[in-house]
N, C-alpha and C positions, 0 to 999 in steps of 0.2 A: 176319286180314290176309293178302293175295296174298302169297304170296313173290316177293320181284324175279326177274325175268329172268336168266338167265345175264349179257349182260352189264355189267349194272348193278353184279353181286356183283363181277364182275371190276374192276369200276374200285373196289370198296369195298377189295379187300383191296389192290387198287395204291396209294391212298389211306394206307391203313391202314399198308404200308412208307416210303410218302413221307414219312411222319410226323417232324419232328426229334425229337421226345419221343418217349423211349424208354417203349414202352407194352408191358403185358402181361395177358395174361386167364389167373385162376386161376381154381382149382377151388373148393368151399366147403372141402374139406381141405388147401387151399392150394397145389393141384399145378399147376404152368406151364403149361397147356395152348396158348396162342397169343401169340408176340410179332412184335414188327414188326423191322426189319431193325436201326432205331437200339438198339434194347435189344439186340439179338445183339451189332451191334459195341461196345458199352460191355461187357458181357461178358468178351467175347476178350479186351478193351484192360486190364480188369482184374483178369481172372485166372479170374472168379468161375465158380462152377458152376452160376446161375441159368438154363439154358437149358428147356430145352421138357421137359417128363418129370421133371425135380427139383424138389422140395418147398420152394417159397421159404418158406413159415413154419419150416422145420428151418433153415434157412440161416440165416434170419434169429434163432431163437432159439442157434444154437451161437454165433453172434458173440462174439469176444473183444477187448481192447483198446480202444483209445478208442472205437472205432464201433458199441461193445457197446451203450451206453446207447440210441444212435438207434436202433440193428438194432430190440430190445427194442420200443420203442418202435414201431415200422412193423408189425411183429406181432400187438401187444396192439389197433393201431390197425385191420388188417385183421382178424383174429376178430372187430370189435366190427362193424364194419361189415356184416359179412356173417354176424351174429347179429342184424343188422335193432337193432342199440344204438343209433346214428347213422346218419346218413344219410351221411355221409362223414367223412374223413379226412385230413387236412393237416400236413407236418410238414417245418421247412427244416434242412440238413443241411449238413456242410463235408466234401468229398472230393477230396483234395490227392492230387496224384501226387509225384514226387521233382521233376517239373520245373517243380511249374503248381499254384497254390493255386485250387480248384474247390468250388463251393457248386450245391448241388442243393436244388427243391422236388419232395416227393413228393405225390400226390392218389391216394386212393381214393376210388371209389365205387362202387356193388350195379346189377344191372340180371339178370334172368331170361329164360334159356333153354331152352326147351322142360324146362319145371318144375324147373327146377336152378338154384339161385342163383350167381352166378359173379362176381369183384371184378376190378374194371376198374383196373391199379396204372399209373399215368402218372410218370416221373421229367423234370421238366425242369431246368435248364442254365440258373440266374440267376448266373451268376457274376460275369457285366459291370454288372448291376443289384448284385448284394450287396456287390460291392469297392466301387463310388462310392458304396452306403449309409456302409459302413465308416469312407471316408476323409472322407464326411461328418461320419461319428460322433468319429471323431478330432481333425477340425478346428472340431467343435464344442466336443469338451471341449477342448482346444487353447484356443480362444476363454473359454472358461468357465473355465477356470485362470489367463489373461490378465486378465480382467473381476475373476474372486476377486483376483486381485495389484493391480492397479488400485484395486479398492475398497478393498483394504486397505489402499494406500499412499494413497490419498485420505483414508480414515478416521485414518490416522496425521497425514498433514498438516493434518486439519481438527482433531485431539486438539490437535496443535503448536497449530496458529492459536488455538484455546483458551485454552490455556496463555498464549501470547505476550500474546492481548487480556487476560487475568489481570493477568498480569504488567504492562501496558502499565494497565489501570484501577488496581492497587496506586502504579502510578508515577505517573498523573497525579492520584490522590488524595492521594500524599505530595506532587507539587509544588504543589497545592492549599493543602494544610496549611501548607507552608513559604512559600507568596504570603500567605498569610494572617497568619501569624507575621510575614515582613516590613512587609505594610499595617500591623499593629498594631504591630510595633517603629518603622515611620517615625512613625509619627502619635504614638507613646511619645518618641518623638524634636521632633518637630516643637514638641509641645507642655513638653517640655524646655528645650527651646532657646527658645521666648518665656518662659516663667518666666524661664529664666537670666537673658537680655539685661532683663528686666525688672528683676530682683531686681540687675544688676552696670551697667546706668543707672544706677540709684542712687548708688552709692556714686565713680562716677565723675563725675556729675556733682557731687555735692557735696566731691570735690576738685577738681574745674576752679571752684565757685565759693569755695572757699577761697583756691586760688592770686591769683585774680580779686583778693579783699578783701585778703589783703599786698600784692599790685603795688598797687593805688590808698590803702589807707592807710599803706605805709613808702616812698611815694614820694620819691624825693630823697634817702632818709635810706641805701638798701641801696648795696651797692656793687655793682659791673658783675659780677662772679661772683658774687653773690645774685640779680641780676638775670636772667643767664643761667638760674639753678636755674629759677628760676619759670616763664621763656619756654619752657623742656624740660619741664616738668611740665604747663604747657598744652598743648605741640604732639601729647605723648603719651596725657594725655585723651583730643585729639579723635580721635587714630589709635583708641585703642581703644573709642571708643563708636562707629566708622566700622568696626570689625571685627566687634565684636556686631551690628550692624546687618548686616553682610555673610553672617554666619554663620547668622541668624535667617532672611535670605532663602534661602540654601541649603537649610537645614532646613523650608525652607515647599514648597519644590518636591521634598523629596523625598516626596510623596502624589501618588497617582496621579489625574492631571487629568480631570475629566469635557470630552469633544471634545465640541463645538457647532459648528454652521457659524458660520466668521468671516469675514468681511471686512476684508480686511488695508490697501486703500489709507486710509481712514478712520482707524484705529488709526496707519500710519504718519504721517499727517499729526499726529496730537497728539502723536507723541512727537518727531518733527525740533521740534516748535514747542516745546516745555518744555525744550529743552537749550541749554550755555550754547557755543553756536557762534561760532567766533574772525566776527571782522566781513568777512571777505573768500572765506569759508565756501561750499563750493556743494555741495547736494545735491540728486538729483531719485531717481524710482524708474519704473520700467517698469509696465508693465499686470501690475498684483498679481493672479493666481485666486484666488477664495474657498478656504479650507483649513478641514477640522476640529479644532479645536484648543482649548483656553482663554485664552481674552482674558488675564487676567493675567500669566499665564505668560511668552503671545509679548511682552506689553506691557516684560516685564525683559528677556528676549530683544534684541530692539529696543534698548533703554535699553543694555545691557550694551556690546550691541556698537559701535554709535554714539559711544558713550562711551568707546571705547576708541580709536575713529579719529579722535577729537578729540584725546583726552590721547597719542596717538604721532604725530603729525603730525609732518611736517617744516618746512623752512622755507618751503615753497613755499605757495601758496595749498589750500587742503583742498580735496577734491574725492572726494566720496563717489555713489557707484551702487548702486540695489539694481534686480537684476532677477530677473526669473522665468522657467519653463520646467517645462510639465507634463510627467511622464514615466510615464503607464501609470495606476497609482493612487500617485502622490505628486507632489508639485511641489518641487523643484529652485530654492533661491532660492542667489545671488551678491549678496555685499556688497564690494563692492570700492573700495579707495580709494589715495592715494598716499601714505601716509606713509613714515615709515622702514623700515616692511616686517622681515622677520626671514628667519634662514638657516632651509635646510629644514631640515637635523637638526633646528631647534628647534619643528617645524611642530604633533608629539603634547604636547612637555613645557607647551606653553603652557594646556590644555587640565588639568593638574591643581595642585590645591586648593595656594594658597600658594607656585606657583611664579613665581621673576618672572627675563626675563630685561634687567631695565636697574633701577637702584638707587631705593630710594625717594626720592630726593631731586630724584630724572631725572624721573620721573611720576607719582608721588604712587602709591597703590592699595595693595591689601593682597594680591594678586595671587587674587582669588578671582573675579572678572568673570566670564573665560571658564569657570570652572569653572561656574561655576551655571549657561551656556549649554549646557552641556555637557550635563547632566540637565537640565532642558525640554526639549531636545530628543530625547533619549534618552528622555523619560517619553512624551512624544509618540509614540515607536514610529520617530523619524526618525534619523537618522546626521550630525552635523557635523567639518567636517577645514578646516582653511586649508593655502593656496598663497600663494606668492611670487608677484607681479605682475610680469609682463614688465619692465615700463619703471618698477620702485620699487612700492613700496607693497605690499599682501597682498590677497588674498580670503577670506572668509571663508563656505563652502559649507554650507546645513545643508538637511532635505527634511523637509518635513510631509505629512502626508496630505490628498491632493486632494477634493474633496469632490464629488461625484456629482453627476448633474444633477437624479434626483430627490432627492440631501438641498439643494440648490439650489432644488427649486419652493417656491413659500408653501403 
């Protein structure tokens, strides 16, 4: 091969100082023979004695203190190179002044000059590239410390949620148990209560007809306090085969009803028709919606409460409403009429078992009506309360469930 021109070489070694990477050409015994002007001034700037003429493999083996290991290392890595071990040599370094934290990469590589092997040492100046590795690196583990706390606090909240759904299947398996206990304590109940009334008919009526055969065989012959006994022993009878009978119906609705769609105007027309309505009586009812429910149930329902605005009427003519109003998934019925009506404080008391508030002798009843409205509707899954009517008389509110319009198709 020609040798360049004089001025070609001259642009090579101009070149060769332009250079930012501080470059150097050893010898195979490691001696500095040529560097460029960036490697002088890194030099100067730190102190060192790598110049042109000193033996960078001594320099770099006397190394002490932290920079021992890299020195070491640049060393081992130039002998291997320029014993033809590898073809070159790569190794990244941190070199901090007092003012400025500084990361360097080193490259060897071999190339031959007029039969002399000689290592070509390059330092470049990644500092700007190794700090945004770094604070990559940092805000990765940063993130990956964040992600580990996260997961953790996730896996603890999903342990929690665990636990709670546990805890939450224990509890809706004991409320399980204890619905089940009660279906079978009502129905223990229910069928209690027709034995009873069945087993204390009996014996009641065979004293109403006992009374019965002394009034018509000592006719004439008792006197008016013997008489009286008898007429108190009848009246009381029939109270109490009208309270077994009350109680038995109580007892039948406390089982929980299977809902079917009903149709309520039909049902209301048979029961206004079976009741004993004063003769000047008015009833009508609004556009009834079919509701989910059981016929029997609504049928005493009905019966209870009708019955009850006939036996508190006033003296005015009776005048009874039932209207409707669907509200979402439930319908909204008003029973309203003018009787004697009652004060609000007494609007809950009237709603439990036994309670009455006018004498029996004022309305007959055993004060258990409303109460049995009370549970049908409640078994129903609905809510019933009375109001006091503006102008006299009460309301009486209760809601069933509305029935869909596909449980409405045929």
């Amino acid at each position: 091969m020609e040798p360049l021109p004089f001025p070609a070489r001259r642009y090579l070694l101009e070149a060769f100082d332009a250079l930012l990477t501080q470059v150097a050409v050893l010898a195979a015994d490691g001696t500095i023979l040529e560097v460029n002007q960036a490697w002088t001034a890194f030099a100067q700037e730190s102190g060192g004695g790598d110049t042109v003429g000193s033996n960078y493999l001594r320099i770099c083996d006397a190394a002490q203190g932290p920079e021992q290991a890299d020195a070491h290392a640049t060393a081992a890595g130039i002998r291997a190179v320029l014993a033809g071990l590898q073809p070159a040599f790569e190794l990244e370094y941190p070199c901090d002044t007092p003012y400025q934290r500084r990361f360097f990469v080193m490259r060897v590589t071999c190339f031959e000059q007029r039969q002399q092997r000689l290592a070509l040492v390059a330092h470049e100046d990644i500092t700007r590239r190794k700090l945004a590795e770094l604070e990559v690196g940092a805000l990765n583990r940063t993130l990956e410390e964040r992600v580990a706390e996260r997961t953790a606090e996730l896996q603890q909240s999903q342990e929690a949620l665990a636990r709670l759904n546990t805890q939450l299947e224990a509890s809706q398996q004991a409320i399980e148990k204890k619905n089940q206990a009660l279906e079978d304590s009502n129905r223990d109940l229910a069928q209690f209560a027709f034995v009873a009334s069945h087993d204390l008919q009996e014996p009641l009526r065979t004293i109403g007809v006992y009374a019965d055969v002394l009034r018509h065989r000592y006719q004439g012959t008792l006197d008016a306090r013997a008489e009286g006994y008898l007429g108190h022993i009848g009246e009381q009878v029939t109270r109490a085969r009208q309270l077994v009978r009350d109680v038995l119906t109580l007892a039948q609705v406390s089982m929980q009803p299977e809902l079917k769609l009903l149709a309520l105007e039909p049902l209301w027309e048979e029961v206004t028709a079976s009741l004993p309505w004063p003769a000047d009586a008015q009833w009508h009812a609004g556009p009834l919606p079919p509701v989910l429910a059981q016929e029997g149930q609504i049928r005493q329902l009905l019966t209870n409460l009708l019955s009850n605005a006939i036996r508190f009427r006033s003296a005015a003519p009776l005048i009874v409403s039932l209207r409707a109003q669907v509200r979402g998934a439930e319908v909204e019925f008003s029973l309203q009429d003018n009787g004697i009506g009652l004060a609000p404080e007494h609007a809950e008391q009237v709603f439990v078992m036994f309670q009455r508030l006018h004498s029996r002798s004022e309305t007959g009843g055993n004060g258990i009506g409303l109460a049995v409205c009370k549970k049908i509707v409640e078994r129903h899954g609905g809510r019933i309360w009375l109001e006091s009517a503006g102008a006299g008389g009460s309301a009486v509110h209760f809601t069933l469930r509305a029935a869909s319009e596909d449980e409405q198709a045929p």
